[in-house]
C-alpha positions as CSV (number, residue, x, y, z in Angstrom):
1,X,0.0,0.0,0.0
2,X,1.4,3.5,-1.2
3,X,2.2,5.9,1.4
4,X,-0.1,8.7,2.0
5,X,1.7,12.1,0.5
6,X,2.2,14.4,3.7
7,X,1.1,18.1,2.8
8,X,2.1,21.4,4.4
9,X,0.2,24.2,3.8
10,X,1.3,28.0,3.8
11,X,-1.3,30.8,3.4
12,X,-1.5,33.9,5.7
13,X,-5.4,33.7,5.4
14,X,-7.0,30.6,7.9
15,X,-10.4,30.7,5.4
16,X,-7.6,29.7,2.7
17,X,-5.7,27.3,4.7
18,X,-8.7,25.5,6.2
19,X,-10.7,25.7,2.9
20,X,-7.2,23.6,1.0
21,X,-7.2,21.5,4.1
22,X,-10.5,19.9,3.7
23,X,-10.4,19.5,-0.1
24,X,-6.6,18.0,0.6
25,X,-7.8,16.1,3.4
26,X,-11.1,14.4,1.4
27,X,-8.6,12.4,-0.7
28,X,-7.7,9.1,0.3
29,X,-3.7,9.5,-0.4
30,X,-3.6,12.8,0.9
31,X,-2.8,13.8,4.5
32,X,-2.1,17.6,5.5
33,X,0.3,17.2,8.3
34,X,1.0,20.7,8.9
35,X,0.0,24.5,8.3
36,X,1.9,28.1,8.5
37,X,0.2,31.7,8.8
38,X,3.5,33.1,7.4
39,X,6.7,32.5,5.4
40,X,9.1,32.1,8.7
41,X,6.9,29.5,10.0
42,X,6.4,28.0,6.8
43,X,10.2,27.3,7.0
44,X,10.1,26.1,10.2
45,X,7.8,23.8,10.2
46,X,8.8,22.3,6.7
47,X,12.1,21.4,7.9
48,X,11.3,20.4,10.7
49,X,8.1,18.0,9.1
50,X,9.5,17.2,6.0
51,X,6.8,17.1,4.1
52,X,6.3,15.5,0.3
53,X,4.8,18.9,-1.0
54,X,4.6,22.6,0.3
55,X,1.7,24.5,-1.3
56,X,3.0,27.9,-0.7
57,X,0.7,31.3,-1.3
58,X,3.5,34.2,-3.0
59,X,2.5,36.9,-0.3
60,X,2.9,36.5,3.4
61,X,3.9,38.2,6.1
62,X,7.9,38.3,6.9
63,X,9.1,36.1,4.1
64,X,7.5,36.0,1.2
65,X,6.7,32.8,-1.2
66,X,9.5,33.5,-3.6
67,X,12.0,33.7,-0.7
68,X,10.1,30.6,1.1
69,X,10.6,28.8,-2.3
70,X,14.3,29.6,-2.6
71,X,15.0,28.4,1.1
72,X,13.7,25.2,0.4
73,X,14.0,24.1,-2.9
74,X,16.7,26.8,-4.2
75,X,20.2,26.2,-5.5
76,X,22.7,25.2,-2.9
77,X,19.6,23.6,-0.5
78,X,21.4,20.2,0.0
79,X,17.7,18.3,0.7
80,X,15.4,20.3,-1.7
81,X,12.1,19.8,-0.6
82,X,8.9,20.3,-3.1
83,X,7.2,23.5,-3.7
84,X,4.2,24.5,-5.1
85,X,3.2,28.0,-5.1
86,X,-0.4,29.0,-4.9
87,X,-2.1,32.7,-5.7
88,X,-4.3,34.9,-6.8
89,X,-2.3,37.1,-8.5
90,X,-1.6,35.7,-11.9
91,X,1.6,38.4,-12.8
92,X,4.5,36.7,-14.6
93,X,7.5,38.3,-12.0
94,X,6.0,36.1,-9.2
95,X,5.8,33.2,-12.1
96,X,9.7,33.5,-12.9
97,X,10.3,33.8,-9.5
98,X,8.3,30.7,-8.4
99,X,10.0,28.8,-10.8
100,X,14.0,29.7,-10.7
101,X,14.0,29.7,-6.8
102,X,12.8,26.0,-7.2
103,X,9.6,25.3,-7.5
104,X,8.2,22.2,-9.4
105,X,4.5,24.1,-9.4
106,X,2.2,27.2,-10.1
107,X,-1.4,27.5,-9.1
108,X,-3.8,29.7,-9.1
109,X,-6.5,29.9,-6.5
110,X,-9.5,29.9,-8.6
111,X,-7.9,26.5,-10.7
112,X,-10.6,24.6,-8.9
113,X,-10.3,21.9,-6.2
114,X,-9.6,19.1,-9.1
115,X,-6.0,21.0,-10.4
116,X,-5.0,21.6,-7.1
117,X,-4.9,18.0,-5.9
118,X,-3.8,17.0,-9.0
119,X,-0.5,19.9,-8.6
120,X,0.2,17.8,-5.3
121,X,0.3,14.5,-6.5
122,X,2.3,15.6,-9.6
123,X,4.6,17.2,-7.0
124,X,5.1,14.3,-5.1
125,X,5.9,12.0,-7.9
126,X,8.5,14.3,-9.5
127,X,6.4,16.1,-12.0
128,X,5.0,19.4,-12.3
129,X,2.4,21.6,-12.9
130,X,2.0,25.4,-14.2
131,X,-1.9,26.7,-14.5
132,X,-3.3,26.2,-17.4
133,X,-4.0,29.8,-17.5
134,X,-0.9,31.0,-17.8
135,X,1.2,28.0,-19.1
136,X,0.9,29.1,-23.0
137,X,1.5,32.9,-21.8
138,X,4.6,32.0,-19.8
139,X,6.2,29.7,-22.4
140,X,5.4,32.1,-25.5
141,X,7.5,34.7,-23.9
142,X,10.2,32.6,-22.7
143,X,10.4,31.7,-26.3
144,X,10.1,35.3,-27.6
145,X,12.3,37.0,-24.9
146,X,15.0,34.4,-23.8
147,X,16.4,35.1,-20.6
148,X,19.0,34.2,-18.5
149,X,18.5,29.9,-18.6
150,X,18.9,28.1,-15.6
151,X,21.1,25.6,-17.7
152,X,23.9,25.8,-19.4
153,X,24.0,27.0,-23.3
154,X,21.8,25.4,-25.6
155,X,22.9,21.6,-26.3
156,X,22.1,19.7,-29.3
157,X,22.3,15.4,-30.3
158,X,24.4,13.6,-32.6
159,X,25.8,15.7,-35.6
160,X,25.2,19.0,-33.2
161,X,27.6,21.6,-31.1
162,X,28.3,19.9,-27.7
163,X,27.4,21.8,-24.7
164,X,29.2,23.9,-22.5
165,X,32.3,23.1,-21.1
166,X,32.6,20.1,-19.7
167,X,28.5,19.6,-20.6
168,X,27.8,16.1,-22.3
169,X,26.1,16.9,-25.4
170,X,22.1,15.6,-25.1
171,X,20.9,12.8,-27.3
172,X,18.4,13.2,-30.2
173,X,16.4,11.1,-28.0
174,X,16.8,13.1,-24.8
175,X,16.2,16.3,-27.1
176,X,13.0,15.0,-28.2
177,X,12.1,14.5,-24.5
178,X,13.2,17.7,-23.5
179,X,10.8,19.3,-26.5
180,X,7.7,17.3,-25.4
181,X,8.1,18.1,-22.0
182,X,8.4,21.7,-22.6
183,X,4.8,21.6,-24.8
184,X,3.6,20.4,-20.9
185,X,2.9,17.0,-21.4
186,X,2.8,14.3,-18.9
187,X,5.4,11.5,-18.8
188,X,2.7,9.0,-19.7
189,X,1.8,11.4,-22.7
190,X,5.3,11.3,-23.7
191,X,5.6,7.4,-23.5
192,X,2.9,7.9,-25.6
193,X,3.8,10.6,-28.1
194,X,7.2,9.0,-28.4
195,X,6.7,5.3,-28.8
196,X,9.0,4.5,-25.3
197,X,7.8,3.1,-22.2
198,X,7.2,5.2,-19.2
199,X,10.3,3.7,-17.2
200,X,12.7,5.2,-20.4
201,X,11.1,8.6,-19.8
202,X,12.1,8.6,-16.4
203,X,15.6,7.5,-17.4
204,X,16.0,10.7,-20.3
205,X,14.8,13.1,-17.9
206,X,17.2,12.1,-15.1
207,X,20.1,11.9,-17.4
208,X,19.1,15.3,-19.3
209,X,18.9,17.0,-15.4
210,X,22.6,15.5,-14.7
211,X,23.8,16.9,-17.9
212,X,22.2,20.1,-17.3
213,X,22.3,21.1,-13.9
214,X,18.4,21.0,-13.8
215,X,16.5,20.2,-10.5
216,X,13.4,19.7,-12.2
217,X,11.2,19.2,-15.1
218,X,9.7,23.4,-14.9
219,X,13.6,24.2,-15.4
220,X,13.9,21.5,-18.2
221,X,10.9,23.3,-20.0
222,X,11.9,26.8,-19.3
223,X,15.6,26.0,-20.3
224,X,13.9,25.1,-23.9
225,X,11.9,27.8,-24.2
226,X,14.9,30.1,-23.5
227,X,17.2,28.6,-25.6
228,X,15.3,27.6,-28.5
229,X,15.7,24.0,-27.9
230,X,12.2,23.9,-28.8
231,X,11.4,24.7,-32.3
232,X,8.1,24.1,-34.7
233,X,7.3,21.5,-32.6
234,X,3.0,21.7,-32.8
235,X,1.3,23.6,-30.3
236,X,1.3,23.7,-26.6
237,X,-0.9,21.7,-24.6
238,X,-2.8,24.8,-22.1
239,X,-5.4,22.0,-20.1
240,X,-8.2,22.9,-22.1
């Protein structure tokens, strides 16, 4: 029998915490084993519970989400744990912030009970999830306006430029991974979509995070998106 996945939930308003609670709570693999009214206690108690998933709202008192999100899942936490930010505001700096401090999630509030249990469980099994409201927005501009990539310069298969210094070059293979994933599909949908068995999926995407420096599959997507790894690859999928 699996495990339950232990929640912790962060939200400086109780109607919020208690109303996340009881639709966390109604599932039967879900337990909420913790909850913070701010961003210090947040901390606190996550390293102190350990939880599999922290669903984090962006503003709190004292510490905010982003910096929340950086203290446990940023680069040079030795245990990351799992983040998910949830808010209202849907504004793209809280988005880029969310996801280069370390988060492997980004929710709105009004996604509806359904996304939001779905975001924890895809949190706790090493995926993630970005609203589908602002999933198309966020990679179309990371693809018109590359940025700064959490990676290292872009890397391309067999016949290609290697990768940075000391980088292993990616595989076609991994590269065709790397493209599905950032059109936001799930790693069954990529089995799927790319004739390989869900086990090999999991193998690509832990061998293209070793050769990239990723912690997750957000940075593998946004690391696309910035770099053009991407290309004419059909549209992306936006949960509709």
């Amino acid at each position: 029998m699996n495990r339950d996945i232990r929640v912790l939930i962060a939200d400086d308003q109780e109607m919020v915490r208690t109303g996340f609670a009881l639709i966390l709570g109604a599932q039967g693999d879900i337990e909420v084993v913790g909850e913070a009214r701010d961003g210090a206690q947040c901390v606190e108690l996550a390293r102190r519970l350990r939880p599999d998933v922290c669903l984090v709202d962006v503003r709190m008192p004292g510490l905010d989400g982003i910096e929340v999100t950086r203290l446990l899942a940023g680069p040079g936490v030795a245990d990351p744990l799992r983040v998910v930010i949830v808010t209202t505001f849907d504004q793209d700096d809280y988005l880029y912030g969310a996801l280069h401090g370390g988060a492997c999630g980004f929710l709105l509030k009004d996604a509806g009970p359904a996304l939001l249990v779905e975001a924890v469980r895809a949190a706790a099994r090493g995926d993630a999830l970005v609203s589908p409201a602002v999933t198309v927005r966020l990679l179309k501009r990371l693809g018109e306006h590359p940025g700064p990539s959490p990676g290292p310069a872009p890397v391309t298969g067999a016949g290609g430029a290697a990768g940075g210094a000391g980088r292993q070059p990616l595989s076609e293979r991994e590269l065709d991974v790397v493209r599905v994933v950032a059109r936001g599909l799930t790693n069954q949908e990529i089995a799927g979509e790319l004739f390989i068995s869900l086990s090999t999926v999991k193998t690509h995407l832990v061998s293209v995070q070793a050769k990239l420096g990723l912690r997750n599959r957000v940075e593998i997507a946004a690391w696309a998106w910035e770099t053009g790894a991407v290309g004419p690859q059909g549209p992306v999928r936006d949960g509709s």
